[in-house]
C-alpha positions in Angstrom: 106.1 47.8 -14.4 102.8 45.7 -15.6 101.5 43.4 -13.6 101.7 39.7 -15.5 98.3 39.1 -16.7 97.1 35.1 -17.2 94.9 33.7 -20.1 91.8 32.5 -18.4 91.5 28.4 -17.7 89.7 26.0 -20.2 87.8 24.6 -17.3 86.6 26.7 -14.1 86.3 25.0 -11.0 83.0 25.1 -9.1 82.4 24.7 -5.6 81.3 21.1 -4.0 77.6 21.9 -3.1 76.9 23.1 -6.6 78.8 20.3 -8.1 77.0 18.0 -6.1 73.4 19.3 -6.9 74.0 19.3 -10.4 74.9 15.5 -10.3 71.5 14.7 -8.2 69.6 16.7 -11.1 71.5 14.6 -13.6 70.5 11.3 -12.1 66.8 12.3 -11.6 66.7 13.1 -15.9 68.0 9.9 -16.5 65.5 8.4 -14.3 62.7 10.0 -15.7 63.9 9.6 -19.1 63.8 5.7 -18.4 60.2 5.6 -16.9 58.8 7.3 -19.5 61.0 4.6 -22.3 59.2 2.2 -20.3 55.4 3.3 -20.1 53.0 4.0 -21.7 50.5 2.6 -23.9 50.6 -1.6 -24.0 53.4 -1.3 -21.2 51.2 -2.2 -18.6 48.7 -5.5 -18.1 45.3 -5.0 -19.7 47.2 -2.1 -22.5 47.2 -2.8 -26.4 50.8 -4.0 -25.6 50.8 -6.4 -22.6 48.1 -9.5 -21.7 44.1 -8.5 -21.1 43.6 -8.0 -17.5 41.9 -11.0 -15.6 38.9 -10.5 -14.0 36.3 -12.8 -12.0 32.7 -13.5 -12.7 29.5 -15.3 -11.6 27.1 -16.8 -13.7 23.9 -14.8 -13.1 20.3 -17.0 -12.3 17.0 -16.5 -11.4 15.4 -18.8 -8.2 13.4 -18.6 -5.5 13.7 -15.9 -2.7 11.8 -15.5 0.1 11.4 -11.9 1.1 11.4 -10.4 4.6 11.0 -7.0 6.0 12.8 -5.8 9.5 10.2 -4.1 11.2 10.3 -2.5 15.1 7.9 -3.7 17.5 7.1 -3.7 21.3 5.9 -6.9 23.1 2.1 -7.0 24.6 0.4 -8.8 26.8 -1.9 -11.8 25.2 -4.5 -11.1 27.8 -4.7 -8.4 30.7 -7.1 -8.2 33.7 -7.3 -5.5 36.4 -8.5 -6.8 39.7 -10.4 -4.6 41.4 -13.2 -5.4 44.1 -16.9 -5.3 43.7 -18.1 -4.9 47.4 -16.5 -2.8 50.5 -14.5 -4.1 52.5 -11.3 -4.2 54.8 -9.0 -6.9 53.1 -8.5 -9.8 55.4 -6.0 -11.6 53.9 -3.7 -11.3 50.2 -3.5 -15.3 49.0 -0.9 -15.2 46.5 2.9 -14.5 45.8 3.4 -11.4 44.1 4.9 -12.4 40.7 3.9 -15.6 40.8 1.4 -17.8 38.2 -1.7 -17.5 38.8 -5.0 -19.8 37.7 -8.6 -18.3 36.8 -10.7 -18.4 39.0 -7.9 -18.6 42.0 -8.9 -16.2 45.0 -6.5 -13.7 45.4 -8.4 -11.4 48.5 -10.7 -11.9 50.9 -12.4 -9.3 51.8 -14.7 -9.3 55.5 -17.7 -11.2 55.2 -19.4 -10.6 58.4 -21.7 -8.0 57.1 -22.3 -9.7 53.8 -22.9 -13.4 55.6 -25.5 -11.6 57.8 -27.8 -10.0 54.8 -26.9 -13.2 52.8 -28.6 -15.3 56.1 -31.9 -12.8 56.9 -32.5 -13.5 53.0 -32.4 -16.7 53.7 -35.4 -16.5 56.4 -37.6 -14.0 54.5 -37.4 -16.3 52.0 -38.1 -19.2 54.5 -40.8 -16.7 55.7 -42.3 -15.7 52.0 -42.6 -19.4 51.2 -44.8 -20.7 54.1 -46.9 -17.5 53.7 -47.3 -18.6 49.8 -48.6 -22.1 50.9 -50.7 -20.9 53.4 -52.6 -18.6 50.5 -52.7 -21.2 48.6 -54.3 -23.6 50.7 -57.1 -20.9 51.9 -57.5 -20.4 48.0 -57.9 -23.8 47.5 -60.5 -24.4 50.3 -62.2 -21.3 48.9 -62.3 -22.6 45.6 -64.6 -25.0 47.1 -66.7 -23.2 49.1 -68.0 -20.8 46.7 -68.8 -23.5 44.3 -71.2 -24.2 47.2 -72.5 -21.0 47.9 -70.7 -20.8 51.4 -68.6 -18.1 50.9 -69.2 -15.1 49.0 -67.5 -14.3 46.1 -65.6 -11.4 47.3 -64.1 -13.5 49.8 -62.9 -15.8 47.2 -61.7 -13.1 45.4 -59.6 -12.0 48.3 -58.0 -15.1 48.9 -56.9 -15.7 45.1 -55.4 -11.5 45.5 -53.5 -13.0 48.7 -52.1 -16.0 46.8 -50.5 -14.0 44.1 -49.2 -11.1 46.6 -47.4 -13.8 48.3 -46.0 -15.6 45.2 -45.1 -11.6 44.3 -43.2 -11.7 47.6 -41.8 -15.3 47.1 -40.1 -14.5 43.8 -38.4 -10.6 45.7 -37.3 -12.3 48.4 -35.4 -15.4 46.2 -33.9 -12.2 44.5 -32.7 -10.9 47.4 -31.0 -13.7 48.8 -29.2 -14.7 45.0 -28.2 -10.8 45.7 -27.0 -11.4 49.1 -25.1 -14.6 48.0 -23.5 -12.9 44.7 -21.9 -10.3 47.5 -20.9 -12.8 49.7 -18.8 -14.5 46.7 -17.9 -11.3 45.8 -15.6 -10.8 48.8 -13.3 -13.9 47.5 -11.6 -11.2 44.9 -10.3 -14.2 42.0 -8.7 -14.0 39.0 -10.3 -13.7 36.0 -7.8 -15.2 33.4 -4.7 -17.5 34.3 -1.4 -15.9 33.6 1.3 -14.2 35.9 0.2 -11.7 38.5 2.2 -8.4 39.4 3.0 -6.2 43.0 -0.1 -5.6 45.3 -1.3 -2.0 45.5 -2.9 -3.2 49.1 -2.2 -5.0 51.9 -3.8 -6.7 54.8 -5.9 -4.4 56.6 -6.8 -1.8 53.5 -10.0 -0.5 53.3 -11.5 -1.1 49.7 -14.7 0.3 47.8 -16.5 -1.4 45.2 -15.2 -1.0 41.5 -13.0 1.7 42.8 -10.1 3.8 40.7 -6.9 1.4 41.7 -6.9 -2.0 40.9 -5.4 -4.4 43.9 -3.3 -5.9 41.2 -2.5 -7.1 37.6 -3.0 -10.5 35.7 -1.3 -10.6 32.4 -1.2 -13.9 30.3 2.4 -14.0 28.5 2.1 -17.5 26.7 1.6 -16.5 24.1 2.4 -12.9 23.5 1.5 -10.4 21.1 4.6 -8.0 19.4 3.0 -4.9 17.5 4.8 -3.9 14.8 4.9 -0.7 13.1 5.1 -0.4 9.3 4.7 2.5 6.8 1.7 2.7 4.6 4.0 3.5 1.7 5.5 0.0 1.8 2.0 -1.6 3.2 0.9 -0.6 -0.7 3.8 -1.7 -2.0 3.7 -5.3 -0.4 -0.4 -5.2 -1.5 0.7 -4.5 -4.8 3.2 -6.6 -5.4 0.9 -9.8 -4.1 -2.0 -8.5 -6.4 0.3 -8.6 -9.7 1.9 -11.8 -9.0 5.3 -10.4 -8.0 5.1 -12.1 -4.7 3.3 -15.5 -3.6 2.0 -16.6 -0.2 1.0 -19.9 0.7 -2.6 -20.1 1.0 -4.4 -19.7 4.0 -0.5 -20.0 6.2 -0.4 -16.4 8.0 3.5 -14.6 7.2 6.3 -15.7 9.4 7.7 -13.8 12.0 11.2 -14.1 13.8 12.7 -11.9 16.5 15.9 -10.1 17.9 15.6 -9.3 21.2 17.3 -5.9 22.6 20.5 -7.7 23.6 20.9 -8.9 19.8 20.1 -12.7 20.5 17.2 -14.3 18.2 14.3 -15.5 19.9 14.3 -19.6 19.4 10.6 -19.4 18.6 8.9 -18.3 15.2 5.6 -16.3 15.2 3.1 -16.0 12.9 1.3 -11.8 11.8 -2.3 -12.3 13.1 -3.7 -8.9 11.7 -3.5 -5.6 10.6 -4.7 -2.2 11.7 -7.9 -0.9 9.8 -6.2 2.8 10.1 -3.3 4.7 9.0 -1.9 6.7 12.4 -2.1 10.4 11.2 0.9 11.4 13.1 3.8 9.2 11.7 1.9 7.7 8.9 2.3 4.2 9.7 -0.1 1.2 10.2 0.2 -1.3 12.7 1.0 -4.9 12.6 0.3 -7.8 15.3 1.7 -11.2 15.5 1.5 -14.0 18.1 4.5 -15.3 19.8 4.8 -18.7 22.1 6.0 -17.9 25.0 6.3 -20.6 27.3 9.7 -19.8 29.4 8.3 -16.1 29.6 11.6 -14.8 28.0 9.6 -11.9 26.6 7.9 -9.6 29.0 5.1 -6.9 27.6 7.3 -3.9 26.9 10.4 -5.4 25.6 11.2 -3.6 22.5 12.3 -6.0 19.7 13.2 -6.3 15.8 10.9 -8.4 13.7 11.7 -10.1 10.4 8.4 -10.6 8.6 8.3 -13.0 5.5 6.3 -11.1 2.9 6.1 -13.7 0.4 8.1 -15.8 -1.9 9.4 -14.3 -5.5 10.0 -17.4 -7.8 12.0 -15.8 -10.3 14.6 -13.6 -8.4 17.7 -12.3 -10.0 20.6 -12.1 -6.6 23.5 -11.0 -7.4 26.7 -10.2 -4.9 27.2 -7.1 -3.3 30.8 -7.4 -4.2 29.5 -6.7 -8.6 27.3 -3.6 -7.7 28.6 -0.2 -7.3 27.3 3.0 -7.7 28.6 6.2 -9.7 28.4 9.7 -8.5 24.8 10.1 -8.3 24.3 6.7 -6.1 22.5 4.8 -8.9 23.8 0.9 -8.4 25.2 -0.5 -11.9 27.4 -3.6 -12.7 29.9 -4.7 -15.0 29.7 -7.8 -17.1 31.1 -9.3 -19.7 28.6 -9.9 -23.1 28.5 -12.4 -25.6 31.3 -10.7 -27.7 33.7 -11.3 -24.5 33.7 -7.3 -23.7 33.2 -5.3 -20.7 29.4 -4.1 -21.0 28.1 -1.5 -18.1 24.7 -2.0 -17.1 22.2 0.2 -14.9 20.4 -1.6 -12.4 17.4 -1.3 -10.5 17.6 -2.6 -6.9 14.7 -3.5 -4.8 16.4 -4.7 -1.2 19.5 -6.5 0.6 19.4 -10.5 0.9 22.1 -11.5 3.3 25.4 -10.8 1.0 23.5 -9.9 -2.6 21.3 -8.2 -3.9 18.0 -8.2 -5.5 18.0 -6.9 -8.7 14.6 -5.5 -10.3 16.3 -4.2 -13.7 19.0 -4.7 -15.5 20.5 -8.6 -15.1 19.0 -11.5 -16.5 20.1 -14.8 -15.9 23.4 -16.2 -18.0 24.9 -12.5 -17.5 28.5 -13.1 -16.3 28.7 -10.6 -13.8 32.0 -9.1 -12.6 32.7 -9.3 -8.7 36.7 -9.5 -8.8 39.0 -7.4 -10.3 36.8 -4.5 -11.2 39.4 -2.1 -10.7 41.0 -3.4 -13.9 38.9 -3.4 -16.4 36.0 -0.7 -18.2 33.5 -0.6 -20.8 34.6 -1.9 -23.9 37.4 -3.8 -22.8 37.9 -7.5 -23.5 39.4 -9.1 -20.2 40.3 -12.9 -19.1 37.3 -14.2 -18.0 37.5 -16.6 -14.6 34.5 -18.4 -13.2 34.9 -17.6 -9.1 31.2 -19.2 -8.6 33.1 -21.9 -6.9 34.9 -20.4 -4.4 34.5 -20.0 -1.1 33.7 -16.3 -1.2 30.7 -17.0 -3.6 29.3 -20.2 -3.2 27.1 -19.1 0.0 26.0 -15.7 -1.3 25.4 -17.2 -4.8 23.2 -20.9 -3.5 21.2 -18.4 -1.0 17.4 -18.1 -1.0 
């Protein structure tokens, strides 16, 4: 017999997992299909088909700006003595607190006077000695002078007695030197200060044996109120601040010396401004750079010679500066700084700028705003050259008000 053989079914069943990745593909199409029926051009806000894209500005303007470099520096002593002695000695006694203030003229060793009171006191009686033998030559000179005139001495012996007379005003006048020399040494085993200011550690104590103007000094004097801080600032931008003044760029109040302010290491601002009192006649060699000193007060001795420190110095005022926020200027692939804003015609317009330095938040623009420009600082994401956005005024708000009022 032959087996039966059945027609093949309309309508093959599949297994579940195939069925059920065929339905997820399904879905997905339909998806898609919908996304794409729903973008594209005008579908979006800012396209041909959908409102222009909002966007903030600030009205650009030109003021005055004060301009400040940050320069490094290291604090300096205003004055500085060495003390060291200027006869032998052994030290007697140390009179004064190590660290402590200290007043010019204020002894601060004494050295052993007995040797120097004794020379100082046989001066003292060859002078004694000198000056009776000057009277006594000039009273024989005298009576001399007389007797000659009568023909009762000879000449020779007045002579003689006029030659004595001189020798012993000769002697008179040595021996006066010696005993000013004699006293000068004397004085000169008080070791004092020469300047007033605060005094450091003792290299000697009681007891030490000391030469005249030796090596070591026995200690420091420095004054700290006030106090210099030398800066150190490139030539390159020592020409361009020259420049600048010389075409007109930058003003300075006449005869008022730059303003200096400070940050100490620990990031705190020094309370006290300073003013630049001069600047180096030479360019160092090595790093190229010139250096600046100004003149701090210092009367709580808050800064110490050696503290290192950042300066702000004011280099002068520009009376037509164009600031604009940081938030409006952005740079393209090769770091060049440009900015969007928003023309006459209402359209986005991209402008290259030329940026000379940071002010607080803006910055300050050399080329390529000029005041009444409506520059774009929100919603630049949005918008690009050529396009004709809404137009807000954010000068107002909080954000802007400080960066856009500051000098």
């Amino acid at each position: 017999m032959n087996p039966e053989i059945n027609p093949p079914s309309a309508a093959v069943a599949l297994p579940p997992l195939v069925a059920a990745v065929l339905l997820v593909a399904g879905l997905s199409l339909g998806g898609c299909e919908r996304s794409s029926s729903t973008s594209g051009p005008g579908a979006g806000p800012g396209g041909p088909g959908g409102p222009p894209a909002e966007v903030g500005v600030v009205t650009v303007t030109a003021r005055s700006a004060t301009l400040t470099t940050e320069l490094p520096g290291r604090t300096a002593s205003y004055r500085i003595a060495e003390v060291r002695p200027q006869v032998g000695g052994i030290i007697q006694a140390r009179r004064f607190e190590e660290g402590g203030p200290i007043a010019v003229g204020q002894v601060l060793y004494q050295i052993d006077p007995a040797v120097y009171q004794a020379t100082h006191d046989s001066a003292e009686a060859a002078l004694a000695r000198s000056r009776a033998t000057l009277e006594r030559a000039r009273l024989k000179a005298e009576r001399y002078a007389n007797l000659v005139k009568a023909k009762a001495v000879s000449q020779e012996d007045y002579d003689d007695a006029e030659a004595a007379l001189k020798e012993a005003a000769a002697s008179l006048a040595v021996d006066e030197a010696e005993l000013a020399s004699a006293r000068i040494n004397l004085e000169y085993t008080r070791v004092t200060s020469p300047i007033s200011g605060r005094i450091g550690r003792s290299a000697v104590t009681q007891g030490a044996l000391v030469t005249a103007n030796q090596e070591m000094a026995l200690a420091t004097v420095q004054q700290l109120d006030p106090i210099y801080v030398d800066l150190t600032q490139s030539s390159a931008q020592l020409l361009r601040l020259r420049r600048a003044l010389e075409d007109g760029q930058l003003r300075r109040p006449d005869g008022d010396q730059p303003k200096v302010t400070l940050t100490l290491e620990d990031g705190s601002a020094y309370p006290l401004d300073g003013r630049l009192g001069f600047s180096e006649v030479s360019v160092d060699e090595g790093t190229g750079a010139v250096t600046l000193r100004a003149t701090f007060p210092n009367p709580d001795h808050v800064l110490l010679p050696g503290m290192f420190v950042r300066a702000m110095v004011e280099e002068g005022v520009r009376e037509e500066a164009i600031l604009a926020p940081q938030q409006g200027v952005q740079r393209d692939r090769r770091g060049k700084p440009f900015a969007l804003v928003v023309n006459a015609e209402g359209q986005v317009e991209q402008r290259p700028l030329k940026t000379d330095r940071a002010i607080g938040h803006q910055w300050l623009v050399d080329e390529g705003l000029a005041p009444g420009d409506r520059l774009i600082v929100e919603g630049l994401q949005k918008v690009r050259a050529g396009d004709k956005p809404q137009v807000v005024d954010v000068s107002d708000q909080p954000g802007f008000v400080a960066t856009a009022r500051a000098d």
